[in-house]
C-alpha positions in Angstrom: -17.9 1.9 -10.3 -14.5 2.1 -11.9 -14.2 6.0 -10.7 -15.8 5.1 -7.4 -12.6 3.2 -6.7 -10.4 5.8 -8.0 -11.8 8.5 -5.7 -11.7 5.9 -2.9 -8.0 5.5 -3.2 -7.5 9.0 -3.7 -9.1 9.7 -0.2 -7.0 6.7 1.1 -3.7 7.8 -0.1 -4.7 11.4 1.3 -5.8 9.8 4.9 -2.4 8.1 4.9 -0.3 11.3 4.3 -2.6 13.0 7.0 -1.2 9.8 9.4 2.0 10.2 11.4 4.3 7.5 10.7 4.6 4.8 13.3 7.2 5.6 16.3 10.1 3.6 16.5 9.8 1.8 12.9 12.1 4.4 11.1 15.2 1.6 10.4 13.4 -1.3 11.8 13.3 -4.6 9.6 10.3 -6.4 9.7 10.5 -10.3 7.8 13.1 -8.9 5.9 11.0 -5.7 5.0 12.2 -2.2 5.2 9.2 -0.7 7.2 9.8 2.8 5.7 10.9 1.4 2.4 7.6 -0.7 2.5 5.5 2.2 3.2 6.9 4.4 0.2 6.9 1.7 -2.2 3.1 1.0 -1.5 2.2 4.7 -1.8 4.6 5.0 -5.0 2.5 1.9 -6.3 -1.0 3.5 -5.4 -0.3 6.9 -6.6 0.8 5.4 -9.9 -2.3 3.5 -10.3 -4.3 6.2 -10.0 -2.4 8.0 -12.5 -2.8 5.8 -15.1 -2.6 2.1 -16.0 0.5 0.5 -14.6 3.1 -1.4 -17.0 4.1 -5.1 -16.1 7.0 -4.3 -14.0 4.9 -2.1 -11.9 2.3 -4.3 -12.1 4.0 -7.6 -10.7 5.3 -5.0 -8.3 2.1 -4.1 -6.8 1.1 -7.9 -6.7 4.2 -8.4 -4.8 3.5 -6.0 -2.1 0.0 -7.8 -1.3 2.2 -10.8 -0.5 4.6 -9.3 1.7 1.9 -7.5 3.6 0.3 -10.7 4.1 3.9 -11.6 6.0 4.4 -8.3 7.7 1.0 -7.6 9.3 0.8 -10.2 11.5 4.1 -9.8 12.7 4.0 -5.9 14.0 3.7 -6.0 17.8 2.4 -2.2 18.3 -1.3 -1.2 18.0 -0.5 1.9 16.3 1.6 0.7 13.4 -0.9 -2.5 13.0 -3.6 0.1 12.0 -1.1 2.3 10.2 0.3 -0.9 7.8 -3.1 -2.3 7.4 -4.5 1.1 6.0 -1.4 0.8 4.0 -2.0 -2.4 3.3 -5.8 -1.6 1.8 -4.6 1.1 -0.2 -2.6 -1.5 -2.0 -5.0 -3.9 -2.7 -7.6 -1.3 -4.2 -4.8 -0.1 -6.1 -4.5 -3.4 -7.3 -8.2 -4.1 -7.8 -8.2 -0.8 -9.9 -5.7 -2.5 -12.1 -7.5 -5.7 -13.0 -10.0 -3.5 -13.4 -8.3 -2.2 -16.1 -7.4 -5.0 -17.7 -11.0 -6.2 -18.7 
């Protein structure tokens, strides 16, 4: 099950790259969120986990990013970028699901 995931998020983080980034939300601020600094800190945090086991501050990092998806999602107004954060969003949480994962 464990590798399952991993090759999961693999494919993910590969569909992502394959995905143009959103129009129009290069510079753009979203609930006090970077939207390009967003979307590279979530792949940084997914590639990482897939790497290897994360270490605290990386961890709490990745937990963080869950949370502020939870703000920013609902408050992107183009059909495009929805689908393109909440891809980026799942590839976040299975990271994160890898890593508690880890931790039993």
């Amino acid at each position: 099950m464990f590798e399952e995931r991993l090759d999961a998020l693999s494919q993910m983080m590969a569909e992502h790259m394959a995905m143009p980034f959103p129009p129009g939300f290069r510079g753009l601020d979203i609930e006090g969120q970077d939207m390009v600094l967003l979307d590279a800190d979530a792949y940084g945090y997914a590639s990482s986990a897939l790497k290897g086991p994360l270490d605290e501050q990386r961890r709490a990092g990745l937990l963080r990013l869950t949370a502020v998806f939870e703000t920013v999602l609902p408050a992107i107004d183009d059909e495009y970028a929805t689908t393109y954060y909440t891809r980026v969003r799942d590839m976040v949480v299975l990271a994160a699901e890898i890593e508690a994962l880890r931790g039993k």
